[in-house]
Every structure is written in structure tokens, then in C-alpha cells.
C-alpha positions as a Markdown table, in Angstrom:
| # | Residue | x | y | z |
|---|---|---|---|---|
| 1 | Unk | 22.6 | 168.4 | 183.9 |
| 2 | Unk | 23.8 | 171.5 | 185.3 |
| 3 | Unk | 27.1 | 170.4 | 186.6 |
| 4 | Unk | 28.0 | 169.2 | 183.2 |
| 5 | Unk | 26.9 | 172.1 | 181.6 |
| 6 | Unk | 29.3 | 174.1 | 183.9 |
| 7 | Unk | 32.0 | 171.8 | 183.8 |
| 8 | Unk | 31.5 | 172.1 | 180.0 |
| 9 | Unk | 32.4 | 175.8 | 180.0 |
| 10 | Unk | 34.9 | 175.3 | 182.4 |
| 11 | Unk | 36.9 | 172.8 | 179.9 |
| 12 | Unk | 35.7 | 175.4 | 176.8 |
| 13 | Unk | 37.4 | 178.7 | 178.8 |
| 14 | Unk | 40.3 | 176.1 | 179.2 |
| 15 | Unk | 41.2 | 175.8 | 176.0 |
| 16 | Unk | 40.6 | 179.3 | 175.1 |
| 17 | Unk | 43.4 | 180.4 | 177.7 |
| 18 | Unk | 45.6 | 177.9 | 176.5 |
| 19 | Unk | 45.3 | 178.7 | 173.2 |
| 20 | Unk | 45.7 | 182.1 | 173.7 |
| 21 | Unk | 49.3 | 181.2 | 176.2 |
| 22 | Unk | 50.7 | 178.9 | 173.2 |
| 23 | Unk | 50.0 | 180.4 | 170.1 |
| 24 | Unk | 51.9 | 177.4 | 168.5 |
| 25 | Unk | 52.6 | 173.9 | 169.9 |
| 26 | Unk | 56.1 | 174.0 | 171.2 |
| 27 | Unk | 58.3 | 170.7 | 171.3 |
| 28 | Unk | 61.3 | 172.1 | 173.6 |
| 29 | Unk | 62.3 | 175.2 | 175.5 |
| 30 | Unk | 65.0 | 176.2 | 177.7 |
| 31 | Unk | 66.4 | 179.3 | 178.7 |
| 32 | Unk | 69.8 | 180.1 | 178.9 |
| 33 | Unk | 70.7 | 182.7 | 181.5 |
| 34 | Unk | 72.8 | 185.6 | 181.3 |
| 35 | Unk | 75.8 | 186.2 | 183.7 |
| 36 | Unk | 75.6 | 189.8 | 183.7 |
| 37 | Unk | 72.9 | 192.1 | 182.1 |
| 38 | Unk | 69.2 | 192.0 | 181.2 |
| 39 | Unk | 68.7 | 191.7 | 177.4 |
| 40 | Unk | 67.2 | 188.3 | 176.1 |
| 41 | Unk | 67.7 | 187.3 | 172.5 |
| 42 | Unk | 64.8 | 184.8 | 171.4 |
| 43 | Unk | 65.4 | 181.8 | 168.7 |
| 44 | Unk | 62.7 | 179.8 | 167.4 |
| 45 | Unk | 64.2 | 176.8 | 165.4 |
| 46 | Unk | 63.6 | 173.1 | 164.4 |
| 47 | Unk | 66.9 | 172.3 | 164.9 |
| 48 | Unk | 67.1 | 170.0 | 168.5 |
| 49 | Unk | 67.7 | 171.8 | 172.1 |
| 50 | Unk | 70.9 | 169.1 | 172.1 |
| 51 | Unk | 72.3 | 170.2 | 168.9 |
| 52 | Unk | 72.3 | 173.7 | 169.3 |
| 53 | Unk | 72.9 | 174.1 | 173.3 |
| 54 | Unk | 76.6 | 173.9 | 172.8 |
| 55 | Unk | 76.5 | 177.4 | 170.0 |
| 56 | Unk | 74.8 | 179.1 | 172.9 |
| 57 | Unk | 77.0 | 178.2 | 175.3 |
| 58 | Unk | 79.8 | 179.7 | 173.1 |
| 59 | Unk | 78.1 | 182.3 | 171.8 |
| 60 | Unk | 77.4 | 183.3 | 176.0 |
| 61 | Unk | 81.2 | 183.1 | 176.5 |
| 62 | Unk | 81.8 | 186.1 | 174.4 |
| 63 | Unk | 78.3 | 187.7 | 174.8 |
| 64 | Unk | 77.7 | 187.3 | 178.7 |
| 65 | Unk | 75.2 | 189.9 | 179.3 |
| 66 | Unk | 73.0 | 188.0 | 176.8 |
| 67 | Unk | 70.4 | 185.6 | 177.7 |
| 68 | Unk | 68.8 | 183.2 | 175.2 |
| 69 | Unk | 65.4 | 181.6 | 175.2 |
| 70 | Unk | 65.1 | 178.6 | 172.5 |
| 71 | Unk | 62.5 | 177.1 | 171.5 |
| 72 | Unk | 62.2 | 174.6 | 169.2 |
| 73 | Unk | 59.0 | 174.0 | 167.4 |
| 74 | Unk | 58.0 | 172.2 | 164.0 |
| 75 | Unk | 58.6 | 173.9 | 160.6 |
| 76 | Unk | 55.0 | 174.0 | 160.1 |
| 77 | Unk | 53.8 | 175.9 | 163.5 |
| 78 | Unk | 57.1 | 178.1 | 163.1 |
| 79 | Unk | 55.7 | 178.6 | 159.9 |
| 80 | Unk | 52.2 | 179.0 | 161.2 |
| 81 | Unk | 53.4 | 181.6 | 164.3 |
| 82 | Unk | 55.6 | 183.6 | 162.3 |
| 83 | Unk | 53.3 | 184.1 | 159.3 |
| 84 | Unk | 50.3 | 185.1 | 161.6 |
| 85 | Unk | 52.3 | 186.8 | 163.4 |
| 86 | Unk | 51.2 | 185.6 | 166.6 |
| 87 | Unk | 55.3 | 184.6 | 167.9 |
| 88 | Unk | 57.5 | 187.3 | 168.4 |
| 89 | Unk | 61.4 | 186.3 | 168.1 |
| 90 | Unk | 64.8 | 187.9 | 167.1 |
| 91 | Unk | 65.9 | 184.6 | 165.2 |
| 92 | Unk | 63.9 | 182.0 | 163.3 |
| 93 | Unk | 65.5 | 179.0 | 162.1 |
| 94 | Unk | 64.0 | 176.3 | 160.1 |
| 95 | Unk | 65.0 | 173.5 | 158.1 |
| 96 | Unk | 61.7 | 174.0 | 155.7 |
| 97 | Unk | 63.6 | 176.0 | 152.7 |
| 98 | Unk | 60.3 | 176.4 | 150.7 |
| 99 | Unk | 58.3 | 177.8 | 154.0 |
| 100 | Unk | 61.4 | 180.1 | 154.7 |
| 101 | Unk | 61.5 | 181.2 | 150.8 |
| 102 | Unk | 57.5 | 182.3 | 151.2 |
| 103 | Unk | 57.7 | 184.1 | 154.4 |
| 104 | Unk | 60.7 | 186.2 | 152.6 |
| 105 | Unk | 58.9 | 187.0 | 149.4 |
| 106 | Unk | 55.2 | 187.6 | 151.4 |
| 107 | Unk | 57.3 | 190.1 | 153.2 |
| 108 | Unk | 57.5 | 188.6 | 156.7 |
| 109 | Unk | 61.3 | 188.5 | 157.1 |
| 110 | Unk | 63.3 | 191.5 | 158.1 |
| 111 | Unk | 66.7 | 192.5 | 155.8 |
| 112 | Unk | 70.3 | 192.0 | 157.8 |
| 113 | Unk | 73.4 | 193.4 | 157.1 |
| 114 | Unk | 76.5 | 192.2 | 158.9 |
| 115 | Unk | 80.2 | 193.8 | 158.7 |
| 116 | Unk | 81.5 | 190.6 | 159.6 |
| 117 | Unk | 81.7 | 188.8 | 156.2 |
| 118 | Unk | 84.4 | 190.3 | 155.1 |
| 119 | Unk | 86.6 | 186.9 | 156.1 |
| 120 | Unk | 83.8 | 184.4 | 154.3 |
| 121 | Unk | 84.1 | 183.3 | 151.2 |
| 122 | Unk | 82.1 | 183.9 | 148.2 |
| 123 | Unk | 79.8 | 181.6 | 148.2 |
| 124 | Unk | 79.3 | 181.8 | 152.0 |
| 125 | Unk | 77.8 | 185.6 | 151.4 |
């Protein structure tokens, strides 16, 4: 009886530190390093490691002192981690319009403002 209550605890503090090391369940992660420098830029996105690995490499070509973690999570724990605040990342993308549009209007999205638009069309901006 008293080994499985300790073993009990055991699992219980476990969980707790795992919990507490993932605060949402993540599907994929990779981290691409920088060639020069030390500052990290950190996506969270639903879209697939595959599918977006190639804008990362080209977006390290021009931007080499730049390393990236992405991770890719569902739309609901991005949801879930960004809302609770609980994930800290630069960029969150998700393919969930309506969970997007509510984190925007409760005020959990920051405003940017780019000086590169001036070459997209209308109904890009």
C-alpha cells in the first residue's frame, strides 16, 4: 500500500511538471538556426512544418542573424495559449478566422504597422 501510494504522487508531480513545461499540446517544432547573431523570432501556427519550412529558409537568406523557432499547434490550443496567455510568441498564425477575430476584439492582439505596403495593392492592405 505504501509503494503505491508513493508511486501515486510520483505520477501526480509528473503531470504537474509537464503541464507546467507544455502549456499547450504541441504537434511539431523545429528550430531554425541563425548564421550570424542571437535574436530568435518565435511563430506559432497551424500551418504544417513542411509547408512553411521553405518561407523561413528564404526569409533567413535575407535575414541571417535571425533564428526561428516554429511551432505548430492546433487552432484551438493556439487559441487556448494565446488567450491565457500562457505562450509567449512574436507571430501567431492560424487558419481559425473566427478564434483570430475574438482574440483581436478581447484585446489580445498587438497593432502593426509596416512601411512596406506601399507596392501591394488595395485590397492586399
Amino acid at each position: 500500500m505504501r509503494f503505491h501510494c508513493i508511486t501515486s504522487l510520483v505520477a501526480f508531480a509528473l503531470s504537474l511538471v509537464a503541464q507546467s513545461a507544455f502549456p499547450f499540446e504541441i504537434e511539431a517544432e523545429k528550430i531554425f538556426p541563425a548564421t550570424a547573431g542571437k535574436t530568435e523570432l518565435r511563430i506559432l501556427s497551424t500551418t504544417d512544418l513542411e509547408i512553411f519550412a521553405p518561407i523561413i529558409t528564404e526569409f533567413q537568406k535575407e535575414n541571417p542573424a535571425i533564428s526561428v523557432l516554429y511551432t505548430v499547434a492546433s487552432s484551438r490550443e493556439i487559441f487556448d495559449a494565446v488567450y491565457t496567455g500562457s505562450a509567449r510568441f512574436d507571430l501567431v498564425i492560424s487558419s481559425a478566422m473566427d478564434l483570430q477575430t475574438k482574440l483581436g476584439n478581447d484585446g489580445r492582439a498587438q497593432y502593426y504597422s509596416s512601411n512596406q505596403i506601399a507596392g501591394l495593392p488595395d485590397w492586399a492592405n
